[in-house]
C-alpha positions in Angstrom: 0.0 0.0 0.0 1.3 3.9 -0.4 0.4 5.5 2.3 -1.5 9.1 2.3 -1.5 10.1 5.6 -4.5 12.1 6.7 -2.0 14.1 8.9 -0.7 15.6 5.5 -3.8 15.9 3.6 -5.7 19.3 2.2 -9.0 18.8 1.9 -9.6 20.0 5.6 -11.4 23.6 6.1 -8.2 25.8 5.5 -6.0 22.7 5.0 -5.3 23.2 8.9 -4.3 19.7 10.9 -5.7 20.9 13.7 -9.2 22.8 12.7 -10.9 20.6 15.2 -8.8 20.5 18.9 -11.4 18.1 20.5 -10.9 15.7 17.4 -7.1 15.9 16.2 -6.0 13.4 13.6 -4.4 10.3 13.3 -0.1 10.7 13.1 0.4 7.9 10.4 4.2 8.6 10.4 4.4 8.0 14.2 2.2 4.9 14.2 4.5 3.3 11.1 7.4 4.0 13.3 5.6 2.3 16.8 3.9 -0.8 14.6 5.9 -1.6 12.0 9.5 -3.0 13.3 12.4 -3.8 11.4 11.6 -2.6 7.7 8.5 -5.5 8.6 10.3 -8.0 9.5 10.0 -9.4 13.1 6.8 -8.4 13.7 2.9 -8.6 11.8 2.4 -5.5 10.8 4.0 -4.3 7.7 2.3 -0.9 6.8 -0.2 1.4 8.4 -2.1 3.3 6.2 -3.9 5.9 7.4 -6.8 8.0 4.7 -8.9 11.0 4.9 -11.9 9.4 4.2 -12.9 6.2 2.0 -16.1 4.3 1.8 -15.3 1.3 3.8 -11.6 0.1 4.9 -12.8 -3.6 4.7 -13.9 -3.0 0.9 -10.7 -1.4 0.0 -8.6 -4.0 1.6 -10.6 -6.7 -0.4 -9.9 -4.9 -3.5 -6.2 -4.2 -2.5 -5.2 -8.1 -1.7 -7.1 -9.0 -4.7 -5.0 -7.0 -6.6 -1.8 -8.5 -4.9 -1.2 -4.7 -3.6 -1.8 -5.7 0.1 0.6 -8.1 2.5 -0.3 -9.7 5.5 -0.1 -7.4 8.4 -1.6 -4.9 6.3 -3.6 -1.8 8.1 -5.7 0.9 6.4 -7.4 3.1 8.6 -10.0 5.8 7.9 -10.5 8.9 9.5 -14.2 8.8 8.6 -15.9 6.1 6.6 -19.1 7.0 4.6 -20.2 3.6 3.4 -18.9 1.3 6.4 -20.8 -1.8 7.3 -21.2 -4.3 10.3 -22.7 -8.1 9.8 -26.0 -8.6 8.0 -25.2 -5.3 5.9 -25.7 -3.0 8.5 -24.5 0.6 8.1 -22.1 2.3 10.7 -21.9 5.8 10.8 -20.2 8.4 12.8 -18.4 11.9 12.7 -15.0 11.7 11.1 -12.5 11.2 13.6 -15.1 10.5 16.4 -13.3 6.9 16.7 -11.4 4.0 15.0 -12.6 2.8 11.9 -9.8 0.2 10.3 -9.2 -2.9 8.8 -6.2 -5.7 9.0 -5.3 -8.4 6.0 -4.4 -11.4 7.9 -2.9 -14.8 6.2 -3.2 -17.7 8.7 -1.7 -19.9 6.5 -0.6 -22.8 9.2 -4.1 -22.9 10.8 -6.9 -25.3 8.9 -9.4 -22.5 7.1 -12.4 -24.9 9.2 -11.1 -22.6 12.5 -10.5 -19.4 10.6 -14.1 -18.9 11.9 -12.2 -18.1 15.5 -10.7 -15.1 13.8 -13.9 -12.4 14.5 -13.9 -13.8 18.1 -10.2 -14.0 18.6 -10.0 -9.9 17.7 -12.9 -9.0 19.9 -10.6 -10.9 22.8 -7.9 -8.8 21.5 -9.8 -5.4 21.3 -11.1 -5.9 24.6 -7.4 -6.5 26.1 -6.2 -3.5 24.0 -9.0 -1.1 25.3 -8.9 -2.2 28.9 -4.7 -1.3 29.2 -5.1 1.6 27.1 -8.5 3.3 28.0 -9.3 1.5 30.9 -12.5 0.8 30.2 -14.0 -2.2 30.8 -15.1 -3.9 27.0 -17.7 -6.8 27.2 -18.2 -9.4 23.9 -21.8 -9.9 22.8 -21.6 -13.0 20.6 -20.5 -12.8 18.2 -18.8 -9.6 17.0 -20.3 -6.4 19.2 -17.9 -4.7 21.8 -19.9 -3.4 24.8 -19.3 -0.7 27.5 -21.3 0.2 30.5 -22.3 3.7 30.7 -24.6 5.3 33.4 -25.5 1.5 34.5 -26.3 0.9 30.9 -25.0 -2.0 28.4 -24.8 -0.1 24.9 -22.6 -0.9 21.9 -19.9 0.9 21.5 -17.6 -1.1 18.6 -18.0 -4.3 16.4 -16.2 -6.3 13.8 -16.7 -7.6 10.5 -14.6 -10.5 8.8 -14.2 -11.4 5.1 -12.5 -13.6 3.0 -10.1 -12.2 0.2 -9.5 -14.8 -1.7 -8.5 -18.4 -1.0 -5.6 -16.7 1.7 -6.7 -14.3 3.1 -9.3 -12.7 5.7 -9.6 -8.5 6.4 -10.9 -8.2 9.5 -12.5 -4.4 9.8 -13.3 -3.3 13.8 -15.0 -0.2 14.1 -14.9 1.5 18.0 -16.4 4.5 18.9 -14.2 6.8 21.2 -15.3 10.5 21.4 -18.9 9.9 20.3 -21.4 12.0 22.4 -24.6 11.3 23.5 -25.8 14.0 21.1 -24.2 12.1 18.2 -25.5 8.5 18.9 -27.0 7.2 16.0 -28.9 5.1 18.2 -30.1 5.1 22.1 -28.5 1.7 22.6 -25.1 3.1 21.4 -21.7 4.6 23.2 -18.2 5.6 23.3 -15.7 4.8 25.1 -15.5 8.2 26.1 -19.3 7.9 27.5 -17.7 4.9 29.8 -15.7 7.0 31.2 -12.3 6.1 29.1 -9.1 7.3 30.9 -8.2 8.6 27.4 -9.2 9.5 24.4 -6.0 9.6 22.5 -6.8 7.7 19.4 -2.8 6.9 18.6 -2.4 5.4 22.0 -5.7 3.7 21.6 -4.8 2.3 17.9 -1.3 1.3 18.8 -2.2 -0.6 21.7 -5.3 -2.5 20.1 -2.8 -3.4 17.1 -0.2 -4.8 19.1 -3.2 -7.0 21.5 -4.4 -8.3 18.1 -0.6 -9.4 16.6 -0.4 -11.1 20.5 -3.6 -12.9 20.1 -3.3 -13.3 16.7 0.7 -15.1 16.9 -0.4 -17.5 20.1 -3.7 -18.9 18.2 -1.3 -19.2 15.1 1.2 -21.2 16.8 -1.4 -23.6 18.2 -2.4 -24.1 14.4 -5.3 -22.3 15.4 -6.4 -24.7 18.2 -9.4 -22.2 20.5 -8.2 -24.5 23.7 -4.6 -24.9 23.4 -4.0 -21.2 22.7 -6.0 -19.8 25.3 -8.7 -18.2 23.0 -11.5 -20.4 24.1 -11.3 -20.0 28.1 -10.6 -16.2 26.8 -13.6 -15.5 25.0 -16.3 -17.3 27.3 -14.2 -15.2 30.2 -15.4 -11.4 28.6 -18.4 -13.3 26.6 -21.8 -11.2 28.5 -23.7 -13.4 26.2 -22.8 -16.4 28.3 -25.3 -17.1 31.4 -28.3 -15.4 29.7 -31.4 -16.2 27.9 -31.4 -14.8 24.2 -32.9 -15.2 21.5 -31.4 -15.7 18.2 -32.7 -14.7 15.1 -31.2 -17.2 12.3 -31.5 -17.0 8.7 -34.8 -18.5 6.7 -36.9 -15.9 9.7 -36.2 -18.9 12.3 -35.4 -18.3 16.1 -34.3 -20.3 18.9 -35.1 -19.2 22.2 -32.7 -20.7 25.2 -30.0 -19.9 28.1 -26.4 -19.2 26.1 -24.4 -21.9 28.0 -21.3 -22.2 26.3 -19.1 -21.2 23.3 -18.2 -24.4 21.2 -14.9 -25.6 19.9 -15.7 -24.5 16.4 -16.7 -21.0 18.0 -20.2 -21.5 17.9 -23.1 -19.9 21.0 -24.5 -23.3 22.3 -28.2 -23.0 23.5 -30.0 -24.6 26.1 -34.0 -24.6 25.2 -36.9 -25.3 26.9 -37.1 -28.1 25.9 -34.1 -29.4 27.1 -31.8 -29.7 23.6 -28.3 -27.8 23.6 -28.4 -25.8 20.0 -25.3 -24.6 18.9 -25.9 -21.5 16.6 -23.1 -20.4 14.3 -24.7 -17.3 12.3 -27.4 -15.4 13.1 -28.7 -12.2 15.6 -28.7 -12.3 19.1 -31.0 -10.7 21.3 -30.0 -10.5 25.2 -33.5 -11.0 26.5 -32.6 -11.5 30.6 -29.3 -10.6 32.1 -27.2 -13.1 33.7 -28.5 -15.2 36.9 -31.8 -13.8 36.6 
């Protein structure tokens, strides 16, 4: 990738870095030089590439390993996305700069593609870790791809992730956070920020550096365990920050089918397995999740 930095961009009011204080942006240069070691070598990622704006990072990274103009370790993040997307073509919107909106081309090459399923669930572990010891805010995982913060006593959704495949090789995995979103901006009540949680920072290059480097953790211990969820820790890890887990929900599946139950574990192969009334374990692998009860109630 060639790397336009929004830092050095013109198409702001005035072509002035810093015409909005409570929102500066990105510093590509300085994130290159804290990510990417060694010319990329010793370490996952081999460019950060940070735009102005773009339609959706996960689209652009498709196109860009498709083209054989991406490498693993790949980042391209956007300062403001106008056509970014969630699961089940969901649109995500927010004012530019108002969070984190990137995507990662990943090539687990050793691990059997039948557990490449893990890879959504092993980066919401990994954002979580990355936005606790950066932010300190503490990030719960709704099954199977929403990041949630408490604010005011409230469980909203402040981030979520996307996965794709990009070609035989390849997945991009795109994670979307909100950080300085206010409660004015919210495109919906059930939304929030980590900023609204009460985050110990806002700095988005702290933020972004130490989310990338949980994910390359995460990311090289479930590779070396040819992508095992148990032996790598992943498993345990995600049912430990999973608020899905000890609740009855309802899942919406494709075909307009539901399953009503307690969630009561997550699988080997990553699946929610539910416990129905009628006394069969279901284990769901795709579908929408409604929290209908909290835990233990």
């Amino acid at each position: 990738m060639t790397p336009r930095d929004a830092s050095d961009a013109n198409d702001k009011p005035n072509g002035n870095r810093w015409s909005d204080l409570d929102r500066p942006p990105l510093n590509g240069a300085a994130l290159r030089r804290a990510l990417v070691r060694d010319g990329g070598h010793g370490g996952l990622w081999c460019d950060v590439e940070v735009v102005e704006r773009t339609g959706s990072t996960n689209s652009d990274l498709v196109a860009l390993a498709a083209e054989g103009k991406a490498s693993e370790g790949a980042v391209l993040v956007a300062e403001e996305q106008n056509a970014g997307r969630g699961r089940l073509d969901r649109q995500w919107t927010a004012p530019a700069r108002s969070g984190l909106f990137f995507s990662v081309l990943l090539k687990p090459a050793e691990v059997p593609v039948q557990r490449w399923g893990w890879l959504p669930l092993l980066t919401g572990v990994a954002v979580a870790a990355g936005l606790s010891r950066s932010a300190g805010v503490d990030t719960a995982l709704k099954w199977p791809n929403d990041l949630l913060v408490t604010v005011n006593g409230e469980e909203r959704k402040a981030g979520g992730i996307l996965a794709e495949r990009a070609g035989d090789d390849a997945v991009v995995v795109g994670i979307g956070i909100n950080v300085t979103l206010r409660e004015d901006e919210l495109p919906v009540p059930a939304a929030g920020s980590l900023a609204l949680a009460g985050a110990t920072t806002t700095d988005r290059d702290t933020v972004l550096r130490t989310v990338l480097r949980s994910l390359e953790e995460w990311y090289g211990r479930w590779r070396e365990a040819g992508g095992d969820p148990a032996a790598s820790g992943l498993q345990e890890a995600y049912a430990a920050g999973c608020a899905t887990l000890g609740r009855v929900v309802r899942a919406e599946l494709p075909g307009d089918r539901s399953i009503t139950g307690e969630a009561v574990a997550i699988d080997g192969d990553g699946r929610l397995v539910l416990a129905t009334e009628e006394g069969v374990q279901e284990p769901v692998g795709a579908g929408d999740i409604v929290h209908l009860r909290p835990a233990g109630s």
